[in-house]
N, CA, C and O atoms as CSV, one atom per row, in Angstrom:
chain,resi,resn,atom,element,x,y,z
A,1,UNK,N,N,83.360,-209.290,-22.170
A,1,UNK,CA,C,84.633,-209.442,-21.486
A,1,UNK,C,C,84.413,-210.282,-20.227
A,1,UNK,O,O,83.311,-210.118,-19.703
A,2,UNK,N,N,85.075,-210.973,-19.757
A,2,UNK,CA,C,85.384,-211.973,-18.867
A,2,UNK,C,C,85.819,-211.595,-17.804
A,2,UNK,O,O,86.421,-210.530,-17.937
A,3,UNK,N,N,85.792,-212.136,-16.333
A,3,UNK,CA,C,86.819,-211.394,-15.588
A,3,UNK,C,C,88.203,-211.827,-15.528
A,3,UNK,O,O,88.549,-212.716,-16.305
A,4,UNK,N,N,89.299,-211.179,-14.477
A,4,UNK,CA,C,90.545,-211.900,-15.107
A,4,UNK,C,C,91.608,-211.886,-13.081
A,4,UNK,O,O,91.390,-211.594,-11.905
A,5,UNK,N,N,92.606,-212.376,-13.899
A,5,UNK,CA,C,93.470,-212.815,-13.106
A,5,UNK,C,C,94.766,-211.204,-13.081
A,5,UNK,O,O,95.544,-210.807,-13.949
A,6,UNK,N,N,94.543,-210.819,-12.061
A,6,UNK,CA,C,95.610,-209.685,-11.911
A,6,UNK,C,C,96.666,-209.792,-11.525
A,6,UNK,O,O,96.480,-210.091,-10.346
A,7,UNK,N,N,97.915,-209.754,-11.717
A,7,UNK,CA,C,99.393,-210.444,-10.736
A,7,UNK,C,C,99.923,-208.546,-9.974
A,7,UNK,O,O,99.857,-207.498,-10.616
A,8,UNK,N,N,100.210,-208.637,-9.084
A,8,UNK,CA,C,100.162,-207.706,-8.418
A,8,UNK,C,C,101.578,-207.285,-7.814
A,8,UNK,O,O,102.048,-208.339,-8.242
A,9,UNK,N,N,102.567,-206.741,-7.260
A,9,UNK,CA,C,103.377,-206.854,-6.363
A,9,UNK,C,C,103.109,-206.658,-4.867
A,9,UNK,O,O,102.286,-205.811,-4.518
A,10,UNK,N,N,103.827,-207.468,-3.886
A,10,UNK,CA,C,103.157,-207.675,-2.635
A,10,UNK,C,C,104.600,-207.400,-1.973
A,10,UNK,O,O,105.458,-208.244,-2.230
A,11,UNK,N,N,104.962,-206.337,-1.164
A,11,UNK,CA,C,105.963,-205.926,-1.038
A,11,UNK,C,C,107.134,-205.591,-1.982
A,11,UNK,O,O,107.131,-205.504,-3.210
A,12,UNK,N,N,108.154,-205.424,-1.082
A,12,UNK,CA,C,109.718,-205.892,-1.851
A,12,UNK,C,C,110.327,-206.887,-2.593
A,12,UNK,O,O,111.422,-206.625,-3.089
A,13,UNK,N,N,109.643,-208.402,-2.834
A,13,UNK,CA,C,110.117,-209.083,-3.195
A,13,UNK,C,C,109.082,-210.077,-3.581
A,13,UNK,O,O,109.417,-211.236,-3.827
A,14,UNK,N,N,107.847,-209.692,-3.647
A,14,UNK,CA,C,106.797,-210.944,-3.538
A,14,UNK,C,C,105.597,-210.836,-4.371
A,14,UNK,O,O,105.543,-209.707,-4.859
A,15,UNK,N,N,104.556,-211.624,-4.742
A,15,UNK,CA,C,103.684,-211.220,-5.698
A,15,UNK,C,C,102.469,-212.046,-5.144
A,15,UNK,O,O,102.592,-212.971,-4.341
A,16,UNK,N,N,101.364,-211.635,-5.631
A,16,UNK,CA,C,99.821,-211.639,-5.314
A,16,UNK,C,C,99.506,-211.785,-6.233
A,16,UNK,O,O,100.279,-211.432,-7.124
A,17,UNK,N,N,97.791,-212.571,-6.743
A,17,UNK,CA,C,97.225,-212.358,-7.729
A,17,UNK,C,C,95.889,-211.832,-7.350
A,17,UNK,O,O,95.859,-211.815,-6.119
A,18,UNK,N,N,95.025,-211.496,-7.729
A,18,UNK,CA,C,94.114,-210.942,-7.901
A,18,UNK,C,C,92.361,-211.373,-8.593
A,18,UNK,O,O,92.319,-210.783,-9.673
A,19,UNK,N,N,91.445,-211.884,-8.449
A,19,UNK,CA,C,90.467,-212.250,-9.173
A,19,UNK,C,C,89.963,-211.383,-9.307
A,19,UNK,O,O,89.915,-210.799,-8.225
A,20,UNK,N,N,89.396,-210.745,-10.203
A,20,UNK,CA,C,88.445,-209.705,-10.825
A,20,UNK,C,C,87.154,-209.758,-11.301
A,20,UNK,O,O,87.271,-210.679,-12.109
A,21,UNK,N,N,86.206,-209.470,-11.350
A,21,UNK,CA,C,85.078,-209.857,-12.138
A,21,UNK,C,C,84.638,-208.673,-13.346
A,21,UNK,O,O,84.680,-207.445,-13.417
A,22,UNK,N,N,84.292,-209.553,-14.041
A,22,UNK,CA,C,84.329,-207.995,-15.275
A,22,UNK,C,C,84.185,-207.084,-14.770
A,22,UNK,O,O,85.171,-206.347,-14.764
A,23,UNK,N,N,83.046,-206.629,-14.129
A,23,UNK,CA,C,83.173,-205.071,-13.508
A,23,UNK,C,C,84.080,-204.266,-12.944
A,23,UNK,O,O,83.835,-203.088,-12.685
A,24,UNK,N,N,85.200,-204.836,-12.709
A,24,UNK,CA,C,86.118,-204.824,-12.104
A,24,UNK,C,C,86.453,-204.959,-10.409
A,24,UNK,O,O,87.541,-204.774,-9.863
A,25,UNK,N,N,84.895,-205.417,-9.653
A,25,UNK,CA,C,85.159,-206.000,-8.339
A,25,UNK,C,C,85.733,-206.994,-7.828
A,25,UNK,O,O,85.273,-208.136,-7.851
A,26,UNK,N,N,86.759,-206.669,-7.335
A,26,UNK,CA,C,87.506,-207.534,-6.363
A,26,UNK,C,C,86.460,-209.271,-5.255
A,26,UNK,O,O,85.827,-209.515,-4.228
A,27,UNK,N,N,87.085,-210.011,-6.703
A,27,UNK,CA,C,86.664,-211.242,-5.552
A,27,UNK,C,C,87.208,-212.120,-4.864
A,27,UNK,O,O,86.666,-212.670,-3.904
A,28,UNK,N,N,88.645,-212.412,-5.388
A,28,UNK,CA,C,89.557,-213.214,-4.350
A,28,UNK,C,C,91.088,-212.386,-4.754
A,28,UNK,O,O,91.467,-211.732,-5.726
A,29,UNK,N,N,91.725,-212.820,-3.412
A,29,UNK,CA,C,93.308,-212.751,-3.308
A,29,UNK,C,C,94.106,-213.602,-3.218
A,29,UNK,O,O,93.618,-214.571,-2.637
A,30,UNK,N,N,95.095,-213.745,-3.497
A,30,UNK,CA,C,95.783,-215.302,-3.456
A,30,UNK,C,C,96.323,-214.834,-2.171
A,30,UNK,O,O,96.087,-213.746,-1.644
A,31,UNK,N,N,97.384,-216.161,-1.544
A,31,UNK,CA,C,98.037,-216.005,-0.640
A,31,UNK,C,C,99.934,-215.659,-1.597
A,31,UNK,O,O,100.335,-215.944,-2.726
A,32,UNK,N,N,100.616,-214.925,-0.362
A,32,UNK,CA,C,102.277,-214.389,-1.395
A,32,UNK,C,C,102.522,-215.303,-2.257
A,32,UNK,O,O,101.934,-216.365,-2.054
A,33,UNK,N,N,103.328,-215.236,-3.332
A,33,UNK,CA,C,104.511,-215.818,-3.919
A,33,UNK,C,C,105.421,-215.069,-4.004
A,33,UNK,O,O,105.353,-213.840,-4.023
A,34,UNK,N,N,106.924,-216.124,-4.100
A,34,UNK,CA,C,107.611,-215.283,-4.572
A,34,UNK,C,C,108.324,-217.001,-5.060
A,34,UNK,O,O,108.058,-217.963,-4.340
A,35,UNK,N,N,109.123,-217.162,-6.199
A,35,UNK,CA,C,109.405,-216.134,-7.188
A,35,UNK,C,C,108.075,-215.702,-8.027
A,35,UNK,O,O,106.976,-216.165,-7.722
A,36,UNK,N,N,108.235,-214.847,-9.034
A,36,UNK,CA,C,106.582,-214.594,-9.943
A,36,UNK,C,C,106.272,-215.732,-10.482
A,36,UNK,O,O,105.085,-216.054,-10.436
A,37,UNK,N,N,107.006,-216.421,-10.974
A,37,UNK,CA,C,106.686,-217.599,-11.569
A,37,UNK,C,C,105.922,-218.452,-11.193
A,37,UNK,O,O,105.208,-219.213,-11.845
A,38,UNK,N,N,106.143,-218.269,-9.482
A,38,UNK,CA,C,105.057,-219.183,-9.058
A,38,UNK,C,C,103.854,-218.602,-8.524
A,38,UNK,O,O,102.974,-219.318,-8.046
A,39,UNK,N,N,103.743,-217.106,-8.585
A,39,UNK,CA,C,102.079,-216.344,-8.829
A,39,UNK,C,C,101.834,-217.267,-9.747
A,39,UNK,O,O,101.241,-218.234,-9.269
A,40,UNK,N,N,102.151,-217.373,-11.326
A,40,UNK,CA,C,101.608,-217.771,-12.610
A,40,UNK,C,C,100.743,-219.129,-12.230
A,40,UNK,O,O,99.518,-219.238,-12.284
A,41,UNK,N,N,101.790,-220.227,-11.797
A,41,UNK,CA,C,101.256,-221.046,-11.729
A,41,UNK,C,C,100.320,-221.317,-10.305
A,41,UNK,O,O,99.703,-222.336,-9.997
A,42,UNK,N,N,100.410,-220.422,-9.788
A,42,UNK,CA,C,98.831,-220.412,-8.793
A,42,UNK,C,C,97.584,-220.056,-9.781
A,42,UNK,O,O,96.504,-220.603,-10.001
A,43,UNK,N,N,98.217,-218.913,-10.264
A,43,UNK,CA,C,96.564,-219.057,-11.784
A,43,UNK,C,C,96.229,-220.071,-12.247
A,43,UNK,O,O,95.049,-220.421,-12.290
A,44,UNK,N,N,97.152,-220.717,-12.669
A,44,UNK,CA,C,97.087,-221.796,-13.588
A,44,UNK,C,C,96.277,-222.999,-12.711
A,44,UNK,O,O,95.304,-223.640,-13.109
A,45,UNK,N,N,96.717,-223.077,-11.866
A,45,UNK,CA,C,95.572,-224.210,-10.709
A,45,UNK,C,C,94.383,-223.834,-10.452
A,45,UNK,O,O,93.471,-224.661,-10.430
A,46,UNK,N,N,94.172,-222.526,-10.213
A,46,UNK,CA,C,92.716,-222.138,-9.884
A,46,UNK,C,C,92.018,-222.452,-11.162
A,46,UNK,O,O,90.844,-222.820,-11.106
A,47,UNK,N,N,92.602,-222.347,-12.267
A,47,UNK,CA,C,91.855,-221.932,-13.484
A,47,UNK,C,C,91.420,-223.715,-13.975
A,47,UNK,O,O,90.488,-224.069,-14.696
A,48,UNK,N,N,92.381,-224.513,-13.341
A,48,UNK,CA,C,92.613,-225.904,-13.786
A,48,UNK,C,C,91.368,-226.721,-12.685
A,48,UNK,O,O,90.591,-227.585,-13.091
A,49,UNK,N,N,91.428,-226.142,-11.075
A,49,UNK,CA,C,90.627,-227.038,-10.383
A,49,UNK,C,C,89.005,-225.984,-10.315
A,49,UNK,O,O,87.891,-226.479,-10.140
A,50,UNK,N,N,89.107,-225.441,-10.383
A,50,UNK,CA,C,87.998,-224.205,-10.318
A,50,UNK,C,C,86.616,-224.773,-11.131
A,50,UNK,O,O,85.512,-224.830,-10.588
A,51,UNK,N,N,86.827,-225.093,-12.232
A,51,UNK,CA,C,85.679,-225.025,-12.586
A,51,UNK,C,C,84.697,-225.580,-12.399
A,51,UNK,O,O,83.585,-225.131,-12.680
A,52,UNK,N,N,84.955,-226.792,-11.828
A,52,UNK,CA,C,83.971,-228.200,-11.882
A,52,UNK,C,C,83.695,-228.122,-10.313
A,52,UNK,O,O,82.833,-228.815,-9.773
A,53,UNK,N,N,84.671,-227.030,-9.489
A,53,UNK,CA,C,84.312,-227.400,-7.984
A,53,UNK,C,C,83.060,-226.979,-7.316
A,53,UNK,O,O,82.236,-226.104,-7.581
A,54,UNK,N,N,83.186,-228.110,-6.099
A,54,UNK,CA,C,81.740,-228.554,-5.673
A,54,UNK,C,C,81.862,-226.970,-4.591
A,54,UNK,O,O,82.914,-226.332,-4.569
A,55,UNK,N,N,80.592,-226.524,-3.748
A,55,UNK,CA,C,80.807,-225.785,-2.996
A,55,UNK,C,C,80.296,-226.313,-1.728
A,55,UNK,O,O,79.099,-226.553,-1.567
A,56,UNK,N,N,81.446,-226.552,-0.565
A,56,UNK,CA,C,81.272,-227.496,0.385
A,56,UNK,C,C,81.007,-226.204,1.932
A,56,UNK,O,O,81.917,-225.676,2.570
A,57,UNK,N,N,79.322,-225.990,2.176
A,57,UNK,CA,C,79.376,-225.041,3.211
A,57,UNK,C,C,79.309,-225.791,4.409
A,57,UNK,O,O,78.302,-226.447,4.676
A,58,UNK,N,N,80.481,-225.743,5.292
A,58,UNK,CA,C,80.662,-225.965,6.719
A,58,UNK,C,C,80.212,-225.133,7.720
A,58,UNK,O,O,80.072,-225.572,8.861
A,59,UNK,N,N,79.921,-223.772,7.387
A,59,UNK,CA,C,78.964,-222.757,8.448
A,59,UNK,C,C,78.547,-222.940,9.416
A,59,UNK,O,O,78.738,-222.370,10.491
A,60,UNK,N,N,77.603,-224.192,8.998
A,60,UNK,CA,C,76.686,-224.797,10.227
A,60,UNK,C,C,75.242,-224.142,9.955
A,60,UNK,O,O,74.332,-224.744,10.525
A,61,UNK,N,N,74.842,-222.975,9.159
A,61,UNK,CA,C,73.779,-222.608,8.600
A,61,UNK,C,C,72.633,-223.615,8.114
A,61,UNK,O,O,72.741,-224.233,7.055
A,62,UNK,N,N,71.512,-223.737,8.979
A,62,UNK,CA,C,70.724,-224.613,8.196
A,62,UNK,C,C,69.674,-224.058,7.163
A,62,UNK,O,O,68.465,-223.889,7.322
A,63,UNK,N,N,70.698,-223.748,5.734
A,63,UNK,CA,C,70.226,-223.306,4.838
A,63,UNK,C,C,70.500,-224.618,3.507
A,63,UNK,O,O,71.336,-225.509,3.355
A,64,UNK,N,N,69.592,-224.253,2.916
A,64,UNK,CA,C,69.137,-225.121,1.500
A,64,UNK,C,C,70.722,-225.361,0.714
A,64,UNK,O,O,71.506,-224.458,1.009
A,65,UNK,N,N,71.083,-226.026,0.127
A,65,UNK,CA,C,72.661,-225.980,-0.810
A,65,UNK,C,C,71.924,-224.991,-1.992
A,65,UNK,O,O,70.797,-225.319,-2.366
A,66,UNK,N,N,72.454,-223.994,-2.473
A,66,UNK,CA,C,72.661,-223.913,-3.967
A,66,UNK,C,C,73.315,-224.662,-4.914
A,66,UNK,O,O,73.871,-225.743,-4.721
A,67,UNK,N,N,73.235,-224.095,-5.872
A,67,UNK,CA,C,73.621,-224.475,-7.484
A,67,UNK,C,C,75.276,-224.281,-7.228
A,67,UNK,O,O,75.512,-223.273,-6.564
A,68,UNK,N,N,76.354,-224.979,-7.589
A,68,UNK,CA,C,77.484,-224.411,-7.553
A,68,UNK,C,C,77.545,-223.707,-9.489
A,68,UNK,O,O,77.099,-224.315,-10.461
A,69,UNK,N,N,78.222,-222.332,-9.511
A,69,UNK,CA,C,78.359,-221.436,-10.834
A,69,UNK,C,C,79.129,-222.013,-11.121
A,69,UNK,O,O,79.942,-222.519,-10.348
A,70,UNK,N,N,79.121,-222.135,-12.462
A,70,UNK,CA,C,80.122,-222.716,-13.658
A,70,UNK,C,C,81.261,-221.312,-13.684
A,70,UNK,O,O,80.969,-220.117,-13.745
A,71,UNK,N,N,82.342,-221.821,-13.629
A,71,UNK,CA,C,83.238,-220.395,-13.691
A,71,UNK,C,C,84.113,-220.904,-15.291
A,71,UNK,O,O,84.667,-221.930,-15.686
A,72,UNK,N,N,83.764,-219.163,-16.006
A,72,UNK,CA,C,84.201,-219.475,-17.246
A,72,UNK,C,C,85.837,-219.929,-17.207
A,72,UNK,O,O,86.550,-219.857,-16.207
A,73,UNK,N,N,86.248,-220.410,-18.531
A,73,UNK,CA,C,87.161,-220.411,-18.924
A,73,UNK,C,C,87.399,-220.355,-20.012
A,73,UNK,O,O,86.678,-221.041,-20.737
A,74,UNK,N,N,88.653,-219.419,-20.765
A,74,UNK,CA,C,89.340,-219.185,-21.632
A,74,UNK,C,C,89.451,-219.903,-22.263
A,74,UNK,O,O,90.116,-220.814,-21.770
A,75,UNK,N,N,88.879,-220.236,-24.094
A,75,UNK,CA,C,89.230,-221.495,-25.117
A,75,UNK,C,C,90.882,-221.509,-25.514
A,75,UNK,O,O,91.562,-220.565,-25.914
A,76,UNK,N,N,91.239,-222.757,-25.289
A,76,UNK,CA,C,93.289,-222.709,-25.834
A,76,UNK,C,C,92.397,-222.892,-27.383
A,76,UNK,O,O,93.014,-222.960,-28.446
């Protein structure tokens, strides 16, 4: 199993999504939507720019770069 995308309600009128990792730990939160429709298509971008992205650390840490992780995706 994969991890997944949770759509959430965020108050009275608004919606959140959720990243999950199989285990079920919490790794990212989106910022509100509202209407839901446009939670959906915040998935739909992460899932669209996500995979190939570079990981750009500004910290200021003078540490080594890692590997950026391939983040799965779902076969259409």
């Amino acid at each position: 199993m994969a991890g997944r995308f949770v759509v959430v309600r965020d108050g009275d009128d608004g919606y959140r999504f959720r990243i999950e990792a199989e285990d079920g730990q919490l790794m990212a939160t989106s910022e509100p939507y509202t209407p839901k429709s446009s939670t959906r298509k915040g998935v739909e971008a992460i899932k669209r720019n996500a995979a190939d992205a570079q990981v750009d650390d500004q910290s200021g840490d003078d540490q080594a770069p890692t590997a950026t992780p391939r983040v799965a995706t779902p076969e259409a």
